[in-house]
Structure formats: structure tokens, C-alpha cells
N, C-alpha and C positions, 0 to 999 in steps of 0.2 A: 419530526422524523428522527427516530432515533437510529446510529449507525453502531453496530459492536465487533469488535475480533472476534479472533478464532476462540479466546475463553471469555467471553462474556464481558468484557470491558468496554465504556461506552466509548468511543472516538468524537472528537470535536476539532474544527479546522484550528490549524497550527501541531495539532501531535505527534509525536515524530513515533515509528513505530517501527519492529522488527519483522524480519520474514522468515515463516517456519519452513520454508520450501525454497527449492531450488526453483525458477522460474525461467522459462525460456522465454524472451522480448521477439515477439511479432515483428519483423520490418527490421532491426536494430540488429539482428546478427550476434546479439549478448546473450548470455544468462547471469542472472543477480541469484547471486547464490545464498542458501542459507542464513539465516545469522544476521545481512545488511539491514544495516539502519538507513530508515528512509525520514527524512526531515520534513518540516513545514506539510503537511498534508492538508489539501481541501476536501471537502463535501461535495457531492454531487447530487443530483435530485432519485437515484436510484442510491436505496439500504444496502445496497450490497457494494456499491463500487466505491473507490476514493481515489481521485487526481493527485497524482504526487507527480515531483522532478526528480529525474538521479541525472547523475554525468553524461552529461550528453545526448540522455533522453528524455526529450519533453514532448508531454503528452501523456505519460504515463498512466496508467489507470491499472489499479488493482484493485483485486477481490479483497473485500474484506477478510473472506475466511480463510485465506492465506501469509497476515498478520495478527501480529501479538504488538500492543501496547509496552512503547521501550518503558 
């Protein structure tokens, strides 16, 4: 299963990656704004998702097509 960003880059667990979007957190009461760099990234059994952690929130799951490869 191959996983890619928003410009065609492939993603593999450990990549750390950027977000081209401001994003509002479900449940968490934040927005990760533009620009943050998110570390350590896993795979998921779904192409389109990737489990990541940020400060204070775990659980994370984002869209692939709303990063870019830092």
C-alpha cells in the first residue's frame, strides 16, 4: 500500500511532515495551524489517513492530502 501527500511524495512511518492547511481538532478544542511540523508519523491500513501525535494530542489522524513531506 502506497501512501502520498498532497504533491505526490510517498510517505513511510517515521516522516515527519508539514500541514498546508489550517485544521480544526475534533474533541481537542485547537487548530494546528499552517505551516506545523508533525514528527514521527505512522501508517494506517487506510491510503488516505496517517496517525500522528502533537502536544497533547494523541490519537491524531490526518489526511494525507492536507500534508506535504517536511
Amino acid at each position: 500500500m502506497e501512501v502520498r501527500d498532497s504533491a505526490g511524495n510517498l510517505l513511510a512511518d517515521g516522516d515527519a511532515v508539514t500541514l498546508i492547511k489550517d485544521l480544526k481538532v475534533k474533541g481537542a478544542g485547537q487548530t494546528l495551524k499552517r505551516g506545523t511540523v508533525i514528527r514521527s508519523i505512522r501508517l494506517t491500513g487506510d491510503p488516505q489517513e496517517i496517525d500522528c501525535r502533537h502536544e497533547g494530542i494523541r490519537g491524531l489522524v490526518l489526511r494525507a492530502e492536507f500534508v506535504r513531506k517536511a
